[in-house]
C-alpha positions as CSV (number, residue, x, y, z in Angstrom):
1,X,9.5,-8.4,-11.2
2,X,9.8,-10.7,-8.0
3,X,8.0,-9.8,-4.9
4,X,9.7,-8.5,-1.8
5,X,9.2,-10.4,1.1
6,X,9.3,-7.9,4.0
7,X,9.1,-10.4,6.7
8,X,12.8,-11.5,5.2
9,X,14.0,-7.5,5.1
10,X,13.2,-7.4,8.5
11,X,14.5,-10.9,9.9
12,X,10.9,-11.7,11.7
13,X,8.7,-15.0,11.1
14,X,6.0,-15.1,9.1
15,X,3.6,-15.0,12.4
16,X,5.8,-12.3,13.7
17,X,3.9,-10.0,16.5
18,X,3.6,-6.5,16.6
19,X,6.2,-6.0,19.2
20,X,9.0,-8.8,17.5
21,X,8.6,-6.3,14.0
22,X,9.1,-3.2,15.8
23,X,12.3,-4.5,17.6
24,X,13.4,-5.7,14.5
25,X,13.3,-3.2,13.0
26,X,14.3,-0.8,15.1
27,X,17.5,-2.7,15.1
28,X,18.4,-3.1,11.2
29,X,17.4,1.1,10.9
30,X,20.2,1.7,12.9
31,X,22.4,-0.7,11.1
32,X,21.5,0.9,7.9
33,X,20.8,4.5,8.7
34,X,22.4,6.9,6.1
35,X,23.6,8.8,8.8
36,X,26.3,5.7,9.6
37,X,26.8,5.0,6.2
38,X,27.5,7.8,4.3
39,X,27.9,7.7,0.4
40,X,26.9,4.0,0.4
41,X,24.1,3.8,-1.9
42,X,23.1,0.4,-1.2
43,X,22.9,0.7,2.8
44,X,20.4,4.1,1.5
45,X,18.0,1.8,-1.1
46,X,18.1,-1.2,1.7
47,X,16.7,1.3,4.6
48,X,14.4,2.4,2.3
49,X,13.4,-1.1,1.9
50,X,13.6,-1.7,5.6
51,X,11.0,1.5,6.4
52,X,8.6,-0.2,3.5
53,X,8.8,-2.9,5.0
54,X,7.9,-1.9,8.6
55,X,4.9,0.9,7.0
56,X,3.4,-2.3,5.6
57,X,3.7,-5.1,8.5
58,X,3.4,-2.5,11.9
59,X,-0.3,-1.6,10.3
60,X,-3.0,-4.7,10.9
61,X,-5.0,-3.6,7.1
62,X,-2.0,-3.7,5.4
63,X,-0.6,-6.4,6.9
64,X,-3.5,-8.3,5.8
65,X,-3.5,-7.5,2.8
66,X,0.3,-7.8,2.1
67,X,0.1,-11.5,3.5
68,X,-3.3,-12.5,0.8
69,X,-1.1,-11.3,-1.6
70,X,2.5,-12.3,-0.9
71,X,0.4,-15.7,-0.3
72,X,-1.0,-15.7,-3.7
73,X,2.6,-14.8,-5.4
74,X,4.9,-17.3,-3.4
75,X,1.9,-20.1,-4.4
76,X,2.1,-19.1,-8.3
77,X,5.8,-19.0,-8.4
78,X,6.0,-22.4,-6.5
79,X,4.0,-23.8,-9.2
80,X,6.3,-22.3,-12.0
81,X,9.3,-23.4,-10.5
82,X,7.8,-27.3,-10.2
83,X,7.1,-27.4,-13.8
84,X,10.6,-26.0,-14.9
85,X,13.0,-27.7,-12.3
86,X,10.7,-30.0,-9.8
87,X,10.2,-28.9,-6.5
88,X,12.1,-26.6,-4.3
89,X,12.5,-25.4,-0.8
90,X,13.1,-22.1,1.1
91,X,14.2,-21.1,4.4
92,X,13.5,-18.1,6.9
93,X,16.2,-15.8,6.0
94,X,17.7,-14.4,3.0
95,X,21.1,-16.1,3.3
96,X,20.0,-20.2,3.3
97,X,17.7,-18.7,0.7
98,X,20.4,-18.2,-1.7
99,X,22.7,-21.0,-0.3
100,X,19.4,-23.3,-1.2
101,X,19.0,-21.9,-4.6
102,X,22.8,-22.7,-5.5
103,X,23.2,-26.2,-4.3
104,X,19.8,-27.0,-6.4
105,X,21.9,-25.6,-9.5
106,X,24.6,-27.6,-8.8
107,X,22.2,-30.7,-8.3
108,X,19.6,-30.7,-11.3
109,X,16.9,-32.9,-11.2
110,X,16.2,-34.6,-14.0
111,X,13.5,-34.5,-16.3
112,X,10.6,-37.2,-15.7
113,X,9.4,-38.9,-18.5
114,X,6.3,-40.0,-16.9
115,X,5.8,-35.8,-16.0
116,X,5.5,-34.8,-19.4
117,X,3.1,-37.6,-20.3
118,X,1.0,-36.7,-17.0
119,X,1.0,-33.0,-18.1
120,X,-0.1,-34.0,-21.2
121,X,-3.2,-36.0,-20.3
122,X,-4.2,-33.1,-17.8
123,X,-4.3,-30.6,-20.4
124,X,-6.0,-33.0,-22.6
125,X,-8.5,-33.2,-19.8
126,X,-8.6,-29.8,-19.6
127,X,-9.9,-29.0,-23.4
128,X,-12.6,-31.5,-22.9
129,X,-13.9,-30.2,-19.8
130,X,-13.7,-26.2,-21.1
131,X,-15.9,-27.5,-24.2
132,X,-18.4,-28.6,-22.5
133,X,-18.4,-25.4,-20.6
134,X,-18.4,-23.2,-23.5
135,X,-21.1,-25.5,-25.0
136,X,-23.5,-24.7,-21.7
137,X,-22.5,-21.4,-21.6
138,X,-23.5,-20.5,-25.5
139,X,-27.1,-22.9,-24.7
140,X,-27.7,-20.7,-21.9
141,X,-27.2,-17.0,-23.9
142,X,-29.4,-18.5,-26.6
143,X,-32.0,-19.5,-24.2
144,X,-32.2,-15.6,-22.4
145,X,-34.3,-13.3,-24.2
146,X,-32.6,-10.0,-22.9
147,X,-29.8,-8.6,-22.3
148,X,-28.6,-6.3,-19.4
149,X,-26.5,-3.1,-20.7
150,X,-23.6,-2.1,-18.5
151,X,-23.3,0.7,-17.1
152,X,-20.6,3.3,-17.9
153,X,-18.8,6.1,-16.4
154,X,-16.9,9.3,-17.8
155,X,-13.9,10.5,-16.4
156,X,-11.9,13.9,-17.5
157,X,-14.4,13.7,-20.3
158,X,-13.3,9.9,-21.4
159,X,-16.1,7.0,-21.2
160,X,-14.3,3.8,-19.9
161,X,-16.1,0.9,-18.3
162,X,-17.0,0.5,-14.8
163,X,-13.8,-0.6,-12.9
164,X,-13.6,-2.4,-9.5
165,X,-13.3,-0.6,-6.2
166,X,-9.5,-1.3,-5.8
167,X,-9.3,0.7,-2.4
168,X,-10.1,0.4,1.5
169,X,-10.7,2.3,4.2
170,X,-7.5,3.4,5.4
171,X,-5.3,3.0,2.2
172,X,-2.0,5.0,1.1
173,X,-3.7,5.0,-2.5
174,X,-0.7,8.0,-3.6
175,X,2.8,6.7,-1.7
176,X,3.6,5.5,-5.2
177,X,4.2,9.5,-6.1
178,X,5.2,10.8,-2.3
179,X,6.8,7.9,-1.3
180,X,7.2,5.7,1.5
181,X,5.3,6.6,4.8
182,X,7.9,8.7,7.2
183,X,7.5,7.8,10.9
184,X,9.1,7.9,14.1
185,X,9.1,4.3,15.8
186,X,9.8,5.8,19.0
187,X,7.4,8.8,19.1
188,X,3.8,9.0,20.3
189,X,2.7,11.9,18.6
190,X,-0.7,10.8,17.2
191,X,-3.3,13.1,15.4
192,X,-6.9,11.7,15.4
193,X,-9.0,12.4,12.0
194,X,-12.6,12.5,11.9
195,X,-14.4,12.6,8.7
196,X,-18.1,14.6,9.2
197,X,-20.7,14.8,6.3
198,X,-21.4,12.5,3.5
199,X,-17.9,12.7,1.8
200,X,-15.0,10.7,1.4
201,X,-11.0,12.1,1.8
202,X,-8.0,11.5,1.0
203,X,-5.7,13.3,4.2
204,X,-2.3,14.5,3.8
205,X,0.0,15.0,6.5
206,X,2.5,17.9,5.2
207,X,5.7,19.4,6.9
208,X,5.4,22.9,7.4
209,X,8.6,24.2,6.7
210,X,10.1,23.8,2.8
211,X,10.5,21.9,0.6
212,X,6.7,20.5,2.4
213,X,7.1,16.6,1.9
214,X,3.9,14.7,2.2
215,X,5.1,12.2,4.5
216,X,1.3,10.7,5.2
217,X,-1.4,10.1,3.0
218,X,-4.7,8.4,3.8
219,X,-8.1,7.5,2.1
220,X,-11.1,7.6,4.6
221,X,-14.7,6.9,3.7
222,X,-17.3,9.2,5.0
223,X,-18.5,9.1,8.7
224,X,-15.0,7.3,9.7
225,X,-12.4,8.0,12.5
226,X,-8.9,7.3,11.7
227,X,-5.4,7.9,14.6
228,X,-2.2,8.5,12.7
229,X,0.4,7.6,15.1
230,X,4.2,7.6,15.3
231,X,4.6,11.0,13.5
232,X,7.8,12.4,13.8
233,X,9.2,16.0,15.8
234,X,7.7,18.6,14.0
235,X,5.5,21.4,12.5
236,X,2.5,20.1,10.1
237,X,-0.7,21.2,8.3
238,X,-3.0,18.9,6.3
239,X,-4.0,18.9,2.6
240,X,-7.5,17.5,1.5
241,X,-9.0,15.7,-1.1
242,X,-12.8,15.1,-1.2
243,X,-15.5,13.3,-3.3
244,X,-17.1,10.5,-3.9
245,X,-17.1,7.3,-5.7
246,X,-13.3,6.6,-6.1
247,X,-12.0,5.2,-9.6
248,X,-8.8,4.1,-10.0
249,X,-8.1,5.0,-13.6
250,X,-8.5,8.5,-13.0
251,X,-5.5,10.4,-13.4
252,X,-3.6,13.7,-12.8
253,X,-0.6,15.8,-14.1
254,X,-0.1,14.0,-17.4
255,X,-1.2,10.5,-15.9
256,X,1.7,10.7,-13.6
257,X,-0.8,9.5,-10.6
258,X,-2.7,7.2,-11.0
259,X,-6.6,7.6,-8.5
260,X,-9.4,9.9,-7.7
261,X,-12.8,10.5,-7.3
262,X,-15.1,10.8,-10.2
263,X,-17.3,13.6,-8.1
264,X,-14.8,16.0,-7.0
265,X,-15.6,18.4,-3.8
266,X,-12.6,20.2,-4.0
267,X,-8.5,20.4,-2.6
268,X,-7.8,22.2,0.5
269,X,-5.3,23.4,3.4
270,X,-6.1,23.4,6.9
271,X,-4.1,24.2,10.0
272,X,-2.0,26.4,8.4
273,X,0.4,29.1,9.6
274,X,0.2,30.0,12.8
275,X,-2.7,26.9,13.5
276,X,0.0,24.4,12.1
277,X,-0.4,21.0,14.4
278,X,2.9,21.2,16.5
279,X,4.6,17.7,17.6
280,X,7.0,17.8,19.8
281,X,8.3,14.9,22.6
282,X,8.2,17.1,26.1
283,X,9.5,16.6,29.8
284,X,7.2,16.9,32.4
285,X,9.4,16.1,35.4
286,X,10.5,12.4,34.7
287,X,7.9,11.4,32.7
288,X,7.6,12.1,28.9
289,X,4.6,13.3,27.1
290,X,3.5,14.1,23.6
291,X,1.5,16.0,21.5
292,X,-2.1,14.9,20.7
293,X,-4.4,16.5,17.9
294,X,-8.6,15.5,17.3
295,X,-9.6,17.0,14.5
296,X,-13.3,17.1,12.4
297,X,-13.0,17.4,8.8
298,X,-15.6,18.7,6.3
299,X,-15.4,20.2,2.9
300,X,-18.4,22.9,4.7
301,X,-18.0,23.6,8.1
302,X,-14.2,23.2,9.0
303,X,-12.7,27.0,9.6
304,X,-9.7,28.8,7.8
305,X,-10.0,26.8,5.2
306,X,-8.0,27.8,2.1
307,X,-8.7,25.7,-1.2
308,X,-6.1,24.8,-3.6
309,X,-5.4,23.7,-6.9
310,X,-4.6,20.0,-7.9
311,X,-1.4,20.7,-8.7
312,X,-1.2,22.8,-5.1
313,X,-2.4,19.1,-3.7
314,X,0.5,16.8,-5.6
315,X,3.7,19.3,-5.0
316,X,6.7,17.3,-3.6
């Protein structure tokens, strides 16, 4: 499945700043907002898209990460492409994109003789050299007199080998199941999380009022401080997840998600009822103001906790 390339869906340059995304963007949701096109179901999927898009490229981490890996995709796919049809060249914007991709249909290269013969002697080259790597490599394991067992880990009852980390500070590890980040370009409601004790989180931002959509969700590592911002008009309480030492093969509800902790500390609500965190733009003469939360989490100390059941945690 081809990659999406978000600075496209928003119409901004690769090296794009913060501001140039967020006007962008700002732009095309307006354009595409359900609200101006009812009952078109592709102007719905492409805002979707659009918000993706902007929840991934307004956040520095992501960003980051999106680019290393976008990078890596575009460079493997070039390299495809080369050996099936030579090379090819793309543009800035979805539209030369496609014009691009039709005149080189309608102008095949064709094949190179002196290619195939080249290919050939590389992989030719390639066999010899992984010999004498596998030769070194078995001299080597005959030479060591021990071995090293490797560790293992159980999870729900199941050994399975040690897996990588596969998560950072400040990761969405469970928009897959809630779905995209919501947030209000224009709004400065921020709540500012800090996590106490020796215990990591993952912190859900939940709408008060029914059907309660998750519309933030956030791993934190112990000792951390973390400033949702941009959060929409609104009532809100927060759902917890701590423990330690995340794996990402541990699954709930019938492996329909996908991450968790092997050393659970338990599921929780806080700021519930009438302590739900209130946001909400305000007038104060001509100048506007917003609402503002700090709050300390802690699977001890924090008050009114109520704990909750996994399935509590995951409802949509």
């Amino acid at each position: 499945m081809a990659e999406r390339n978000y600075y496209i869906l928003l119409e901004v340059k690769s090296n794009a700043t913060f501001d140039e995304i967020k006007i962008s963007y700002r732009a095309l949701a307006k354009k595409y907002h359900p609200d101006k096109n009812i009952g078109n179901k592709a102007a719905e999927e492409y805002f979707k898209e659009i918000q993706q898009a902007y929840t991934v490229l307004s956040n520095p981490e992501k960003r980051k990460k999106y680019d290393l890996k976008f990078s890596y995709y575009n460079k493997t796919q070039a390299q495809k492409r080369e050996y099936a049809t030579g090379p090819q060249y793309t543009s800035g914007s979805a539209y030369q994109y496609t014009k691009q991709k039709t005149q080189t249909k309608k102008n095949p290269e064709k094949k190179d003789n002196t290619e195939s013969w080249q290919i050939l002697v590389s992989v030719g080259i390639a066999l010899v050299l992984l010999y004498f790597i596998i030769s070194y490599s078995a001299e080597k394991n005959t030479a060591s007199s021990t071995t090293v067992p490797q560790p293992t880990e159980k999870v729900n009852d199941k050994k399975i080998e040690p897996s990588e980390p596969a998560i950072s500070n400040f990761d969405s590890p469970y928009s897959t199941y809630f779905g995209a980040e919501i947030s209000d370009p224009e709004s400065k409601n921020s709540i500012t999380i800090f996590t106490t004790g020796n215990t990591e989180a993952v912190v859900c931002l939940v709408e008060k009022d029914a059907p309660n959509r998750t519309i933030r969700n956030q791993y934190m590592v112990s000792q951390t401080e973390f400033k949702m911002n941009e959060i929409p008009d609104g009532d809100y309480f927060l759902r917890i997840y701590y423990g330690t030492d995340w794996n990402p093969k541990k699954t709930f509800l019938n492996n329909s998600i996908k991450g968790g902790f092997n050393t659970e500390k338990g599921f929780v609500e806080i700021n519930t009822g009438k302590d739900a965190l209130k946001m909400k733009k305000m007038k104060n003469g001509s100048i506007d103001s917003y609402s503002t939360y700090e709050i300390k989490i802690d699977p001890v100390s924090n008050q009114n906790i109520k704990s909750i059941s996994p399935a509590e945690f995951f409802q949509k």
